[in-house]
ROZA-166912 format. One line per 10 residues: number of its first residue (from 1); their letters; for each residue x, y, z of C-alpha. Coordinates in Angstrom, 3 decimals, padded with zeros to 6 digits. Layout:
// residues N
NUM) a) X:Y:Z ~ ...;
//
This chain:
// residues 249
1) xxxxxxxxxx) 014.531:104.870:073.362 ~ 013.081:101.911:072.036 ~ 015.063:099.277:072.731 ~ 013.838:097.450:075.236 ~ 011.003:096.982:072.878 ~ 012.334:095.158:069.988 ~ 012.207:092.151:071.941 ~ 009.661:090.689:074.424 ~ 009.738:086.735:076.252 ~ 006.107:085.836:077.198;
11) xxxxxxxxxx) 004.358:082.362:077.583 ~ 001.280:081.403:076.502 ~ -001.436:079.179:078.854 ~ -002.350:076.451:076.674 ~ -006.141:075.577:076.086 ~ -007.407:072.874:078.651 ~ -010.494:070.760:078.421 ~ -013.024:070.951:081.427 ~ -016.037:068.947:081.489 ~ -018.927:069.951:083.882;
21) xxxxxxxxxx) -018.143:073.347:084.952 ~ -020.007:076.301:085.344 ~ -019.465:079.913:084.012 ~ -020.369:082.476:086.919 ~ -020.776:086.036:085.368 ~ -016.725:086.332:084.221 ~ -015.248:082.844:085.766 ~ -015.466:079.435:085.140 ~ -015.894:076.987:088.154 ~ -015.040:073.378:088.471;
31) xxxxxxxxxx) -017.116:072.412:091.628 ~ -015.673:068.363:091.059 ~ -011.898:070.204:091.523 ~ -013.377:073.228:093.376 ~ -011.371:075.335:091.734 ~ -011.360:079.057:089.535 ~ -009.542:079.618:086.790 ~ -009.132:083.246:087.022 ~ -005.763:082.936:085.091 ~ -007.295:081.920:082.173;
41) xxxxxxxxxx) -010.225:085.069:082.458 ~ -008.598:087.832:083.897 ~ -005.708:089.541:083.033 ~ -005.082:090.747:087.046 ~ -005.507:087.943:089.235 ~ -008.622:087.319:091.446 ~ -008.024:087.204:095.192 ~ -010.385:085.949:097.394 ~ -012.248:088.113:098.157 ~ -013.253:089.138:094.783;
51) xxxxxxxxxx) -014.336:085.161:093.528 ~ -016.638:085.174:096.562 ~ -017.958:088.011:095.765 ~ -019.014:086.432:092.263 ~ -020.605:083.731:094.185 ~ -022.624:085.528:096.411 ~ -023.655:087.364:093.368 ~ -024.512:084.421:091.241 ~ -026.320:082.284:093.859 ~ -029.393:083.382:093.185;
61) xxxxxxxxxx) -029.364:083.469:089.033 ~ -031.182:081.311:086.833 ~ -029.151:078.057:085.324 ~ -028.342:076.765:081.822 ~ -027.311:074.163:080.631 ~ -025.005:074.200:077.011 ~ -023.328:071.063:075.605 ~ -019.989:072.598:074.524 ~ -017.826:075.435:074.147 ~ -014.505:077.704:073.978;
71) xxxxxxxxxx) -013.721:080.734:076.274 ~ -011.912:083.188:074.404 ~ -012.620:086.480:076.380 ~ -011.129:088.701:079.672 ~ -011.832:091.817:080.857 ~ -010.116:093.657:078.146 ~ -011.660:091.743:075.400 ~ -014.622:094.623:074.302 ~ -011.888:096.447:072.657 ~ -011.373:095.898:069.067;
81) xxxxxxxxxx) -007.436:095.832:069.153 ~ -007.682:093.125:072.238 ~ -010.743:090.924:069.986 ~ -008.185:091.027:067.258 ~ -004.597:090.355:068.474 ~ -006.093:088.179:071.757 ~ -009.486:086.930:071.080 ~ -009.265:085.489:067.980 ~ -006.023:083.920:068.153 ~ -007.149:082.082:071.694;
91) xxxxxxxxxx) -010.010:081.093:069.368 ~ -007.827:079.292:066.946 ~ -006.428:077.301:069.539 ~ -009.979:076.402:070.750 ~ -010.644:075.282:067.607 ~ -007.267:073.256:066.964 ~ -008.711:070.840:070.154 ~ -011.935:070.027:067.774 ~ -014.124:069.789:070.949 ~ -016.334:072.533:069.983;
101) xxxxxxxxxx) -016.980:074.877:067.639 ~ -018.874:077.705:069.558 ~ -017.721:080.840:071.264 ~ -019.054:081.572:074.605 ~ -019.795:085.228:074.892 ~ -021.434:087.673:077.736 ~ -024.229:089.165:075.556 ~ -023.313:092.676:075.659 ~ -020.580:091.687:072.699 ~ -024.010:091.179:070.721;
111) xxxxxxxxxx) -023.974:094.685:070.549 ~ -020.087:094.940:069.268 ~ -020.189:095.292:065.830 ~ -016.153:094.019:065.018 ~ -017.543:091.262:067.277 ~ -020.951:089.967:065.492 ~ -019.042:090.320:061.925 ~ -016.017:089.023:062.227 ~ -017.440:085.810:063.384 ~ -019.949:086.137:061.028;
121) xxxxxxxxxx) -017.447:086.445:058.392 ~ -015.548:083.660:060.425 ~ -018.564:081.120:059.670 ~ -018.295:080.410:063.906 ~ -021.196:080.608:065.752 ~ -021.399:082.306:069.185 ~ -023.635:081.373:072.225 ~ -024.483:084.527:074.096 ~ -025.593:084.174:077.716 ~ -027.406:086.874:079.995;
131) xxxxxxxxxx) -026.027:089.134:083.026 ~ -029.319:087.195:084.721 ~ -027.833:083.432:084.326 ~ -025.267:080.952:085.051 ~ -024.085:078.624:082.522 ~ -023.697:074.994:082.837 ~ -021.252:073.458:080.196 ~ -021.002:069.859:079.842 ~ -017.766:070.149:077.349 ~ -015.778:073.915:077.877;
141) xxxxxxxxxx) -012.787:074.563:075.671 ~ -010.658:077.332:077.918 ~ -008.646:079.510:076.286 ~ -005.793:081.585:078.037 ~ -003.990:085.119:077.108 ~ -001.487:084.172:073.905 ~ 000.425:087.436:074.685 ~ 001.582:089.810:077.675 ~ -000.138:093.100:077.302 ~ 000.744:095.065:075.149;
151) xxxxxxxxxx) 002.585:091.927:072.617 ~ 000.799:089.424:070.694 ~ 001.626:086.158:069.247 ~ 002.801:086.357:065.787 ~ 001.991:082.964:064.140 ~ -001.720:083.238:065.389 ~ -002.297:086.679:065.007 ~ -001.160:086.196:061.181 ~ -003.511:083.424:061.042 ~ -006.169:086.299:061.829;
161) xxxxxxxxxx) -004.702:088.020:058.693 ~ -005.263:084.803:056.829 ~ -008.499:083.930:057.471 ~ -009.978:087.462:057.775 ~ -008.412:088.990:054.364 ~ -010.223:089.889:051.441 ~ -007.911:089.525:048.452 ~ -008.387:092.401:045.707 ~ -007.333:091.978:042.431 ~ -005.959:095.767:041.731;
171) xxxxxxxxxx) -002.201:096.665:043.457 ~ -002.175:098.717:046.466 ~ -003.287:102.548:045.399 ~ -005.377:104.423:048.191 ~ -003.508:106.737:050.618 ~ -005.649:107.274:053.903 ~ -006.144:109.348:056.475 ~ -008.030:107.769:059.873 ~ -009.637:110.292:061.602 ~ -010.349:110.418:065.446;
181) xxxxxxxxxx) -012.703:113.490:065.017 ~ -016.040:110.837:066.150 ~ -013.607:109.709:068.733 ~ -014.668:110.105:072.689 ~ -010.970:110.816:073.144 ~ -007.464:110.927:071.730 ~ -008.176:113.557:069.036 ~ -006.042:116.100:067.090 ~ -006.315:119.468:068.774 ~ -005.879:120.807:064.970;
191) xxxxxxxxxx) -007.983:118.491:063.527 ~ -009.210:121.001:060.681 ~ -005.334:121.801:060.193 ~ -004.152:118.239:059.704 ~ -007.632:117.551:057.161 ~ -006.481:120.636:055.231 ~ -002.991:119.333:054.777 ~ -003.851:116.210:054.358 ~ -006.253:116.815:051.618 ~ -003.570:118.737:050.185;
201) xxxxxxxxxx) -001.402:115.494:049.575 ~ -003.851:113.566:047.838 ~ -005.831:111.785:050.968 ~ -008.726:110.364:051.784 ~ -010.046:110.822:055.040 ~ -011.988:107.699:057.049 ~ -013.767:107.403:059.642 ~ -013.446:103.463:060.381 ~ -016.630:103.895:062.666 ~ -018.907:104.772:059.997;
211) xxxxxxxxxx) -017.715:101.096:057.620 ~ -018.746:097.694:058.778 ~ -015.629:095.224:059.263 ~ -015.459:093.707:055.673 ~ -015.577:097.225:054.196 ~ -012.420:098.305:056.493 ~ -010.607:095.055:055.215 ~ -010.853:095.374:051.479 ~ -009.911:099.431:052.347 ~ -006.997:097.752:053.440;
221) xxxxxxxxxx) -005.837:095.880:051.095 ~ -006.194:098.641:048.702 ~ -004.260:100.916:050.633 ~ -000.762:102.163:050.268 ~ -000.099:104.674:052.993 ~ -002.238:104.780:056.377 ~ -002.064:108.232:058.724 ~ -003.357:107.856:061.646 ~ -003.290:109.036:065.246 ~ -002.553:106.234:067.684;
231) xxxxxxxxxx) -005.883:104.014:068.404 ~ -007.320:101.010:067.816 ~ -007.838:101.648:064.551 ~ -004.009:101.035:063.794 ~ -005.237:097.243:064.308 ~ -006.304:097.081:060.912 ~ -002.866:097.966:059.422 ~ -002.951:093.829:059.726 ~ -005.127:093.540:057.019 ~ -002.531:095.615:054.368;
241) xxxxxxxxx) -000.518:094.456:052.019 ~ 003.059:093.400:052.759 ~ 005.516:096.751:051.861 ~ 002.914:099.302:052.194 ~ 003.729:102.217:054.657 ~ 002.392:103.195:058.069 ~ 002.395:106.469:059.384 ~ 001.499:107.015:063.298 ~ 000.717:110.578:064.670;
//
C-alpha cells in the first residue's frame, strides 16, 4: 500500500540574492527585471490575473523601506508542521548566504506562538510588516520550498532537530498520549474511551496547546512512546530521542 511512498525525487529552488525589490502583500517584485517570483512564495503558481490583482491592491499602501532580509514563508507556512519541516530549513539556507540575518514576516505570525518562540529560542530576529504597507528591501535573501508537499529535506530538517533540541540528562522514560480533544477538528469520536484505556497503560495525556514550544521539546526528549492521532502535533516526534517508538491513530 505504501510503496510508492518509501521513496520521493524532488528539487529544491536555491536561495537567490535580489537587491531593490519590493514585497507586495505575499510577492516580491523586481521592478529593474520586472519580474514576480511567485515560485519562490506560493506553492500553486500565480497566473496573471491573480499578480495584478496584488498590484491593484497594493497601489495605494503606505511604503517602507528595510535594509536586508530572508523570505522564508508561502501560503502554507501558518501551520506548525509547514514552519517546522519548510520554514525553518529555507531559513538555514538564508542564513548560509550571510547577507542577512532577519526574517521577513506578515505580522499576523506575531500572533503564532511556535512562530515568536522558536525564533526566539533561535536568537533570529524577525521584521514584521503590516497588511497596510509595502516593503522596500534594499538587500532580500529569497528562500524557495526545500521539499514537495507532503516530503521534506532531511539534512535541513535535522539541522532543525539540532539547533532546536534541549538535551536532558535522564534516559528516555515518559509514555504520552496527545490529545486532539481542544482540537477544531480531527478528534477521536471515543475520546473518553481511548483516555480510559490509555490511563490504564500507564499514560500521560497532553494537550501540546496548553505548553509553550521549549516545554513540548524537553517533553520530548524525555519521552519513550508517543500516541497520537494524526496532526501536526506528530511534528514534534523530531525532537525525540533516536529508538524511541511512535504510535499514530
Amino acid at each position: 500500500m505504501f510503496s510508492s511512498a518509501l521513496k520521493a525525487t524532488f528539487y529544491t529552488l536555491f536561495p537567490i540574492n535580489l537587491k531593490k525589490v519590493a514585497i507586495l502583500q505575499d510577492t516580491v517584485f523586481n521592478p529593474k527585471e520586472r519580474k514576480f517570483y511567485a515560485q519562490y512564495t506560493h506553492v500553486n503558481s500565480l497566473g496573471f490575473l491573480p499578480l495584478a490583482k496584488r498590484v491593484a491592491h497594493c497601489a495605494l499602501k503606505s511604503w517602507r523601506t528595510i535594509p536586508d532580509g530572508i523570505w522564508i514563508k508561502d501560503e502554507w507556512s501558518a501551520n506548525y508542521f509547514h514552519w517546522m519541516t519548510d520554514c525553518l530549513p529555507r531559513l538555514w539556507l538564508g542564513l548560509q548566504e550571510g547577507k542577512s540575518d532577519k526574517v521577513i514576516l506578515m505580522e499576523s505570525f506575531k500572533h503564532l506562538p511556535y512562530v515568536t518562540q522558536s525564533l526566539k529560542l533561535l536568537g533570529i530576529q524577525p521584521v514584521y510588516f503590516q497588511s497596510g504597507e509595502n516593503l522596500w528591501v534594499e538587500n532580500l535573501v529569497l528562500t524557495g520550498r526545500t521539499a514537495n508537499f507532503a516530503n521534506f529535506n532531511e539534512p535541513l530538517t535535522k539541522l532543525t532537530r539540532e539547533r532546536l533540541s534541549i538535551k536532558t540528562d535522564e534516559a528516555a522514560f515518559r509514555k504520552i498520549y496527545v490529545s486532539r480533544k481542544l482540537a477544531s477538528k480531527r478528534k477521536a469520536h471515543n475520546e473518553l474511551e481511548v483516555e480510559l484505556l490509555i490511563r490504564k497503560k500507564g499514560y500521560e495525556i497532553i494537550y501540546m496547546e496548553k505548553l509553550e514550544l521549549k516545554e513540548q521539546i524537553i517533553l520530548m526528549a524525555q519521552t519513550k512512546i508517543m500516541v497520537s492521532l494524526h496532526g501536526a502535533a506528530l511534528t514534534n516526534m523530531l525532537f525525540m530521542r533516536e529508538g524511541q517508538t511512535v504510535l499514530e491513530l
